[in-house]
C-alpha positions as CSV (number, residue, x, y, z in Angstrom):
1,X,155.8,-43.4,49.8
2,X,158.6,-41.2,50.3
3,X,158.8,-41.2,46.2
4,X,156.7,-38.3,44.8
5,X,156.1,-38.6,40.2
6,X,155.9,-35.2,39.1
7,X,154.7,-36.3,35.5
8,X,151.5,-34.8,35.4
9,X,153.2,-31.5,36.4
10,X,155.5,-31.8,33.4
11,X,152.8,-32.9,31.2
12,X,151.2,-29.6,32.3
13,X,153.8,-27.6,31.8
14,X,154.8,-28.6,28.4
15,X,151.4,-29.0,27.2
16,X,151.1,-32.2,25.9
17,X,148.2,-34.9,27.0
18,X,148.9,-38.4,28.1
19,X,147.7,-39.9,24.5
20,X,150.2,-38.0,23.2
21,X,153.2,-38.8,25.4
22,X,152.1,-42.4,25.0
23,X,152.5,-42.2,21.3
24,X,156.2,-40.8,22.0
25,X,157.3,-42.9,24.5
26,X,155.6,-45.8,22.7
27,X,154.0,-46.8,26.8
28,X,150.6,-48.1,26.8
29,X,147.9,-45.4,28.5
30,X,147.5,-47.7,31.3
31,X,151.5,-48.4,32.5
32,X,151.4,-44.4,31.9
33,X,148.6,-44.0,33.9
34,X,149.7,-46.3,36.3
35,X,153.0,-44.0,36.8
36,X,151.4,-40.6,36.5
37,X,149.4,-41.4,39.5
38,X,152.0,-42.2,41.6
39,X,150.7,-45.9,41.4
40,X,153.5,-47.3,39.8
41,X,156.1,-49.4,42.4
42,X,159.1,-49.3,39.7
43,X,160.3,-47.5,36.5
44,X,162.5,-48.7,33.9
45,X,165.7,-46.3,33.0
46,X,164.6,-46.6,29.3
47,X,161.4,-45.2,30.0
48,X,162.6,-42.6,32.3
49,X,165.1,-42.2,29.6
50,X,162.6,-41.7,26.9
51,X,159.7,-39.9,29.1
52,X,162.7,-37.6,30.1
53,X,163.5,-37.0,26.2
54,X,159.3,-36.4,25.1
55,X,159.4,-33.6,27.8
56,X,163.0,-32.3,27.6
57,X,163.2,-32.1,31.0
58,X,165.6,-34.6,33.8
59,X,164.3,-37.0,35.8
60,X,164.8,-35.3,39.0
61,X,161.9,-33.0,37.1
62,X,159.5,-36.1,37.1
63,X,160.6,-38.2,40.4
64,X,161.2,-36.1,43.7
65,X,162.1,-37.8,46.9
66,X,160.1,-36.5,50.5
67,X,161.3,-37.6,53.7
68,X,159.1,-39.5,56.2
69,X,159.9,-36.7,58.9
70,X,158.4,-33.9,56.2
């Protein structure tokens, strides 16, 4: 999929673990799961919204798009 989720990058960076970010975003561990693996076939704007707002960070920090042809 030409969609790439960064999440567990930003989770990295900003140190915080995926029960915690569940607890913010109020996500269950699974859906976030789900998205941090790259699993996930859509996202809501209010949870990019409020993953976005948990990491400070944008959401081209979390979804990246690759080309086919890369």
């Amino acid at each position: 999929m030409p969609i790439i989720v960064n999440l567990d990058v930003m989770m990295a960076k900003r140190k915080i673990s995926l029960n915690e970010l569940s607890g913010r975003v109020d996500l269950t561990l699974s859906n976030l799961s789900i998205l941090k693996t790259g699993k996930a076939k859509a996202i809501r704007f209010s949870t990019l919204e409020a993953i976005c707002k948990a990491l400070d960070c944008q959401p081209s920090d979390i979804l990246e798009y690759k080309s086919n042809a890369e």
